[in-house]
N, C-alpha and C positions, 0 to 999 in steps of 0.2 A: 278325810275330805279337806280340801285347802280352801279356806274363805280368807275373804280380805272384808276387818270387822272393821265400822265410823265409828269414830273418836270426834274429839275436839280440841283442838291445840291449844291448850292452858299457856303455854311457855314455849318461846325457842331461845336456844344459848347455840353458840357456835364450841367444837368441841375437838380435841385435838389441832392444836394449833391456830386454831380458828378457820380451818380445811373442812370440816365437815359441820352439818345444820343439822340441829338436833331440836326437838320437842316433847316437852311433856303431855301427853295425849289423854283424855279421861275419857273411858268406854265405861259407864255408865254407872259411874263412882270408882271405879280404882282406875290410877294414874300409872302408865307407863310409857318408855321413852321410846321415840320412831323416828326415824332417819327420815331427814326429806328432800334429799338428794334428787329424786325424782319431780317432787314438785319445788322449785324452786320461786313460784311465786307466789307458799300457801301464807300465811301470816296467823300470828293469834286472832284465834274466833275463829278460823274456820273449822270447817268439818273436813275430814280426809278417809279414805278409806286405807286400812292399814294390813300390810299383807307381811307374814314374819320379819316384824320390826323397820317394818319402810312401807313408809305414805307413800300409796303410788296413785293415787287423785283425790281432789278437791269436789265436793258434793255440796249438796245444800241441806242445811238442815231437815229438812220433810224427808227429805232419800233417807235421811242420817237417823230419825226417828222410826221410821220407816221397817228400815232394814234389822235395826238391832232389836228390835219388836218381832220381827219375824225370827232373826236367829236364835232370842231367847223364848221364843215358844216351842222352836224345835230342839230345845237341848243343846245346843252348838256353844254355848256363850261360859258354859263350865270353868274354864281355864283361866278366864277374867275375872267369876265370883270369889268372895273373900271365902275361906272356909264356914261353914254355917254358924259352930261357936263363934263366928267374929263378926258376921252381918250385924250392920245396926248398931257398930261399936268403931269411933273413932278414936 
């Protein structure tokens, strides 16, 4: 199944040459990187929804709570979790 999982853009840095807009995205404690190329007027703090490593919209919070509440009820959210020996260990 293809879902597109909210985050929250911790960080943008511009990247390769300063050509492309990159963000650190936090799905629901682990941090990775999303292209937002597509949203070009998301900024830190917002929520996005991220579909294989590219934001392709801007949400609001409640959707962003929302949604990733539903997906980790249905088992979808696996690939994001840290391995179980490391939950709850920074």
């Amino acid at each position: 199944m293809c879902l597109a999982i909210p985050g929250k853009i911790e960080s943008i840095e511009h990247q390769y040459g300063g050509l492309v807009r990159m963000a650190k995205v936090v799905f629901g404690g682990i941090r990775k990187e999303a292209s937002l190329e597509m949203v070009p007027q998301a900024k830190a703090g917002d929520y996005v929804l991220v579909h294989v490593g590219v934001a392709i919209s801007i949400i609001d919070e409640e959707e962003a709570q929302k949604t990733f509440s539903y997906l980790e009820g249905i088992g979808e959210l696996e690939e994001l979790m840290p391995p179980k020996e490391h939950r709850g260990q920074d």
